[in-house]
C-alpha positions in Angstrom: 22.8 20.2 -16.9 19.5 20.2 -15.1 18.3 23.3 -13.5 18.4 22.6 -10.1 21.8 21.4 -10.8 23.1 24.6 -12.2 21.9 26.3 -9.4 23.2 23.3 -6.9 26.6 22.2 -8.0 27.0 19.7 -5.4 23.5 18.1 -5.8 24.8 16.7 -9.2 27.9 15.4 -7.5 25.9 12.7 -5.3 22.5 12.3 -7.0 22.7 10.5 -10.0 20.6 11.0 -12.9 20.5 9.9 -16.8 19.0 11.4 -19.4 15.5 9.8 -20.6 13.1 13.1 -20.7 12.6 15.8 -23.5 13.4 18.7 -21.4 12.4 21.4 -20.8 8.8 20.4 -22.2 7.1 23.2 -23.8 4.1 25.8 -22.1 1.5 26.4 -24.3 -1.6 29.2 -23.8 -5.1 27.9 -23.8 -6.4 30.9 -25.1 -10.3 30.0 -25.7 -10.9 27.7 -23.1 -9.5 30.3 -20.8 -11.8 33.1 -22.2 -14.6 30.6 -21.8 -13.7 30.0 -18.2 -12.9 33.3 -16.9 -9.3 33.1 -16.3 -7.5 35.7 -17.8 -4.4 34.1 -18.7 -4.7 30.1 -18.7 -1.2 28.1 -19.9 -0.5 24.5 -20.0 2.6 23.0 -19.3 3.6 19.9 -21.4 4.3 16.8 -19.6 2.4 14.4 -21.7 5.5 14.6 -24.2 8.1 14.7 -21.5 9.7 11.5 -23.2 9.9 10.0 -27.0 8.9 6.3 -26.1 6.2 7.3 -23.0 5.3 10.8 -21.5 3.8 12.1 -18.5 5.1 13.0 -15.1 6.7 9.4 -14.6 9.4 9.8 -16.7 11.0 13.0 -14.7 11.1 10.6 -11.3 12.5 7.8 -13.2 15.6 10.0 -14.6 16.9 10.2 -10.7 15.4 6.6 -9.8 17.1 4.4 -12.3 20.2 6.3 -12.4 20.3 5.0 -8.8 19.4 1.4 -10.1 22.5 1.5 -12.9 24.9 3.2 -10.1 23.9 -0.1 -7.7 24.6 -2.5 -10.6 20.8 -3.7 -10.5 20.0 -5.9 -13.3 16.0 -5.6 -12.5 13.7 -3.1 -10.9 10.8 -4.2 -9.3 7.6 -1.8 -8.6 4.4 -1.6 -8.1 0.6 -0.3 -9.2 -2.9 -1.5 -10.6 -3.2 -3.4 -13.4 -3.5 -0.2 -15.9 -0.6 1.3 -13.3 0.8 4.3 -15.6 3.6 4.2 -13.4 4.5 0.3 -13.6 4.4 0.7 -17.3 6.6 3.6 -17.8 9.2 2.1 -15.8 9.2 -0.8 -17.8 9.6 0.6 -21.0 12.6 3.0 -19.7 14.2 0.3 -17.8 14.5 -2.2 -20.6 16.3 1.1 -22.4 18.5 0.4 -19.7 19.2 -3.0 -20.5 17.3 -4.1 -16.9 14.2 -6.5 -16.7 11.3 -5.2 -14.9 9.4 -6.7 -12.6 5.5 -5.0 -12.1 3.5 -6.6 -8.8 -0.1 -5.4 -9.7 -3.6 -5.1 -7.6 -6.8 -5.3 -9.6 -8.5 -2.1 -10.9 -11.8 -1.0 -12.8 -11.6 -2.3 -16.1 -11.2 0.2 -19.1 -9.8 0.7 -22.8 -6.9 2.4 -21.1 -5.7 -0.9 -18.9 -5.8 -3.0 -22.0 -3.8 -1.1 -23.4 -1.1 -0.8 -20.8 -1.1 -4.4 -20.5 -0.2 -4.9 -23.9 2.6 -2.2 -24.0 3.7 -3.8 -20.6 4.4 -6.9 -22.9 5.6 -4.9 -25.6 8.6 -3.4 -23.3 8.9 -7.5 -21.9 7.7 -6.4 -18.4 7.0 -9.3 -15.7 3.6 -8.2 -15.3 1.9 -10.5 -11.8 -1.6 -9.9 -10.4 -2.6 -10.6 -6.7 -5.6 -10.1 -4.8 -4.5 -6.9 -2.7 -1.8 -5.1 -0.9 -1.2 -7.5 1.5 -0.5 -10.2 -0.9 2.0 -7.8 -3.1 4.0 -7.5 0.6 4.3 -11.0 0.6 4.9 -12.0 -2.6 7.5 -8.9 -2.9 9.8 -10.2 -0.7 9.4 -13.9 -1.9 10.4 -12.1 -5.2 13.4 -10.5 -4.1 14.5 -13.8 -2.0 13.9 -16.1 -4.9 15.6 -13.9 -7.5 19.1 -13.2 -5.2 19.0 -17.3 -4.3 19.1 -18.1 -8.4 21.8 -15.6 -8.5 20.1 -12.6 -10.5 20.7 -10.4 -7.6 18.7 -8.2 -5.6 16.3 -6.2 -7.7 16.1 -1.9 -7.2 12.8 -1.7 -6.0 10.9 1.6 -6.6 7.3 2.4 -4.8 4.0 3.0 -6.2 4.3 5.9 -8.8 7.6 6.4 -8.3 7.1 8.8 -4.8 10.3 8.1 -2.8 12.3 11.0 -2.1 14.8 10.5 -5.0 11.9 10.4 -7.2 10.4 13.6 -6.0 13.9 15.3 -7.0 12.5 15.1 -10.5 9.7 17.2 -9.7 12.1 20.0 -7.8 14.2 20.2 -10.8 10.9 20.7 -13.0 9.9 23.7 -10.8 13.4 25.3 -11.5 12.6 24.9 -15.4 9.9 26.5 -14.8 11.8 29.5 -13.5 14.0 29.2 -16.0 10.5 29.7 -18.3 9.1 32.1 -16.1 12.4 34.6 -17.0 12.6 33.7 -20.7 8.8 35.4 -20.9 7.6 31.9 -21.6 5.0 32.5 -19.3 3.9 35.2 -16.3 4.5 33.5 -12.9 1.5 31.1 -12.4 -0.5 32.3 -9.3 -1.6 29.1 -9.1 -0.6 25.7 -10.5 -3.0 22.9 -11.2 -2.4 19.2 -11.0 -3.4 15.5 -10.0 -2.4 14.0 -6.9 -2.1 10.2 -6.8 0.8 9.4 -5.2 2.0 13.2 -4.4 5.3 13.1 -5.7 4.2 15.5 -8.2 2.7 18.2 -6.5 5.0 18.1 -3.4 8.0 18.2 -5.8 6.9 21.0 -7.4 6.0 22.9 -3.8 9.4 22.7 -2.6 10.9 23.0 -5.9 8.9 26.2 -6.1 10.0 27.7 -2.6 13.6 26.9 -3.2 13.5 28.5 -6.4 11.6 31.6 -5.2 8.5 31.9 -7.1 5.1 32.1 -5.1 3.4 30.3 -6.9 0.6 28.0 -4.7 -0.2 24.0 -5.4 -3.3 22.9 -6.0 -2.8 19.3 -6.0 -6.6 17.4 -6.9 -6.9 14.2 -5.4 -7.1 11.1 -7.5 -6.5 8.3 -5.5 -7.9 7.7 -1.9 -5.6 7.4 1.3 -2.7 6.0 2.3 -2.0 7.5 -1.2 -3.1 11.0 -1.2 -3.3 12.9 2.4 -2.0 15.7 3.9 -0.1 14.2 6.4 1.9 11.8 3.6 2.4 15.2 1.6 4.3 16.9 5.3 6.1 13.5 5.3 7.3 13.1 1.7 7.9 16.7 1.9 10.6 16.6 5.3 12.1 13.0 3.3 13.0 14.8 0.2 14.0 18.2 1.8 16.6 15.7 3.8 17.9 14.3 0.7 18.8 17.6 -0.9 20.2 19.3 2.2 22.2 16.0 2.9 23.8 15.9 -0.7 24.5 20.0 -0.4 24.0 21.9 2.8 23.4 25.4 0.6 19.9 23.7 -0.3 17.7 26.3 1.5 16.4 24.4 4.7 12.6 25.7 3.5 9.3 24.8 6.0 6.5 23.0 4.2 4.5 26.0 3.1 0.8 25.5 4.5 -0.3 28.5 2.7 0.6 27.8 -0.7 -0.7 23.7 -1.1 -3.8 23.0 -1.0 -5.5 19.6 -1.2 -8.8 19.2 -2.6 -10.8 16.3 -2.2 -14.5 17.1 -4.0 -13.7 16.3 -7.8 -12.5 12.7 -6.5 -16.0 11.1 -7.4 -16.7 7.1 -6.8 -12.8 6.3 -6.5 -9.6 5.7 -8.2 -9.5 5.0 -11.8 -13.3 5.7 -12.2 -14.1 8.6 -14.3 -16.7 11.2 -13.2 -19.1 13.3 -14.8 -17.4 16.5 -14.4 -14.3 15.3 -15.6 -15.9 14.1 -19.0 -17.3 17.3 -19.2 -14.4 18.9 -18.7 -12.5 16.8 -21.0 -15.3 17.5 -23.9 -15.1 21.3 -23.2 -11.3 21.4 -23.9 -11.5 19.1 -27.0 -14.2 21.5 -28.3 -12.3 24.8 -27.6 -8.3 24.0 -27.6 -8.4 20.3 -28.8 -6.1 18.8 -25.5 -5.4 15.4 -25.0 -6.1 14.7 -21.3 -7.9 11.3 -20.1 -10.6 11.7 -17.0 -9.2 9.5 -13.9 -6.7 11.9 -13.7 -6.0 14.7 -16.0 -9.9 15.1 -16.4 -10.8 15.4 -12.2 -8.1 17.8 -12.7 -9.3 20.1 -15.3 -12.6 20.3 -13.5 -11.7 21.6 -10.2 -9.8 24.2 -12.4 -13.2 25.4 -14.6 -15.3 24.8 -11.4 -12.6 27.5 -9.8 -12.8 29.5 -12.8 -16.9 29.5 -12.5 -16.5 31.0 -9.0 -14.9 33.8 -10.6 -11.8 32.7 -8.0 -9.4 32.6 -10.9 -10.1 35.9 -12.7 -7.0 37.8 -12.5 -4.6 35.1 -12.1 -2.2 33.6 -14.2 -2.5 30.0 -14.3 -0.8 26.7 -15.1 -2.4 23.4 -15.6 0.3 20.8 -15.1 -0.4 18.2 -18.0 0.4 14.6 -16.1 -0.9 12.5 -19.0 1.0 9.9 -21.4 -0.1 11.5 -25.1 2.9 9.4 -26.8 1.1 6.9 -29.0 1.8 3.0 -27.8 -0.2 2.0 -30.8 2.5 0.6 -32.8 4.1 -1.3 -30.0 1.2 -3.6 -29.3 -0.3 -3.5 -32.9 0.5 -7.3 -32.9 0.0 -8.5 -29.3 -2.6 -10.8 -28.6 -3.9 -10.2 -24.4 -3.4 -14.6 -24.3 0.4 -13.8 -24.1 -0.4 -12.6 -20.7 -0.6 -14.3 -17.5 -4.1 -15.7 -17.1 -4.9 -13.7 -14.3 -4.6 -10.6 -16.7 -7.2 -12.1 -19.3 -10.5 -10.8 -17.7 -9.7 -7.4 -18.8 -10.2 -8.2 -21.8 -13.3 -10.6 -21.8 -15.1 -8.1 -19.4 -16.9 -5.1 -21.1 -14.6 -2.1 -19.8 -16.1 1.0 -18.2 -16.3 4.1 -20.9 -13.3 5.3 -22.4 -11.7 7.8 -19.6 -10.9 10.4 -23.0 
């Protein structure tokens, strides 16, 4: 039973969820990079394996948001992201272990080795990957989608947003804050001071706030932003924050009715750099400093701008008593075997250029 679950009877009773994570993933100790930073006791927690066939922080939103598909009887889910969308691609693979199609309305991106790959494994999982020109074109097309599929008789696909951020998703990220209770009392690991992670959408890190106060620990957010608004703000953090709080206190009034807690989330905008999906050169360094002292996978659009507000923070001498957690957001499963065998003309045309056009460096 999940965590929050045990400790919320009810909750279980009207949210569904299935199974697709490794849980509770694993905290490690980044001994030498901490010593080399100044933070006296630096720990990682493991979300890169959080699932067998994809890791990363999708897979715990996906747990609550296709278990709503399957209760609806949805044959498809239909979502949305860039072309290399992490997201889009995770749901894909999980939803065809499912037994439902998925349906992926995508928005161009900078080109890297990273969105080639996710292509391919998008047509590895059989994923109906489409390309349009911008948001406004997705809208459109979206509901032309969802018209044209119920008219043939297919029936109305479950749609989930961009990274998975509706309140139902979010739930994934409460529960993970209760493992992490449940770590903090094993002597897994000191409570965190603070905890570290990327923001793109903010299910993540505004999960884990609220999962965090409901479960008593203190620890305080410090959610790096990855993406630029409507994605990442403030104000969508308040708002996904009230949503979800109203889901749990719906499904069991005993869900402590908690404030959004200004003084432990904080929002920082400076490691950002040129944009989404563009790497930056203290991200790269960051990324080359933890291969050289702990040998971490991360990647630098996300993980990487990540990693170095938490050195840069460390530098200050900010962190030097603390206990803190980096939250490890990155896929490290290996898709290589999936698309060993894919060639990129098996994808719609529009796809092709990302693979004809040199790619920006390799983001780790």
């Amino acid at each position: 039973m999940p965590p929050l679950f045990h400790r919320y009877p009810r909750l279980g009773e009207s949210l569904p969820r299935v199974a697709l994570a490794s849980l509770p993933t694993p905290v490690d100790r980044w001994e030498r990079l901490g010593a080399d930073a100044g933070i006296a006791r630096l720990c990682v927690k493991r979300d890169d394996i959080s699932g067998e066939a994809y890791g990363g922080n999708k897979v715990r939103k996906l747990e609550f948001l296709l278990a709503r598909a399957t209760a609806l009887g949805a044959t498809s889910v239909l979502t949305f992201g860039a072309a290399g969308s992490n997201h889009a691609l995770a749901t894909a693979i999980y939803a065809r272990q499912l037994g439902m199609e998925a349906i992926s309305m995508m928005v161009p991106q900078q080109n890297s080795p990273n969105v080639r790959r996710n292509l391919l494994r998008g047509l590895a999982a059989g994923a109906e990957l489409r390309l349009f020109g911008g948001r406004k074109m997705v809208s459109a097309a979206t509901l032309q989608e969802i018209a044209s599929r119920f008219s043939a008789g297919k029936g109305r696909p479950f749609v989930i947003p961009a990274g998975g951020s509706a309140p139902l998703g979010v739930v994934g990220f409460v529960n993970a804050a209760f493992e992490l209770r449940a770590q903090v009392e094993a002597g897994l690991i000191p409570e965190p001071d603070r905890i570290y992670v990327a923001s793109g959408t903010m299910g993540t890190c505004v999960g884990l706030l609220l999962g965090l106060a409901a479960a008593g620990l203190r620890s305080r957010v410090v959610a790096v932003r990855v993406t630029t608004a409507p994605y990442t703000t403030p104000e969508k953090a308040r708002r996904l924050y009230a949503r979800t709080l109203g889901l749990l206190r719906r499904a069991d009034r005993d869900f402590p009715a908690i404030p959004f807690p200004e003084s432990r989330f904080t929002l920082r905008d400076e490691f950002l750099g040129e944009g989404y999906a563009r790497p930056t050169e203290a991200g790269t360094a960051a990324l080359r400093r933890l291969d050289d002292l702990e040998g971490g996978a991360l990647e630098g659009t996300y993980t990487g701008k990540a990693l170095a507000c938490l050195l840069a923070d460390g530098a200050s001498g900010a962190l030097e008593n603390e206990t803190i957690l980096f939250w490890n957001t990155y896929n490290s499963q290996s898709q290589a075997d999936a698309i060993k065998n894919l060639d990129y003309y098996q994808l719609p045309e529009g796809f092709h250029r990302y693979f004809q056009e040199a790619p920006q460096p390799p983001e780790g």
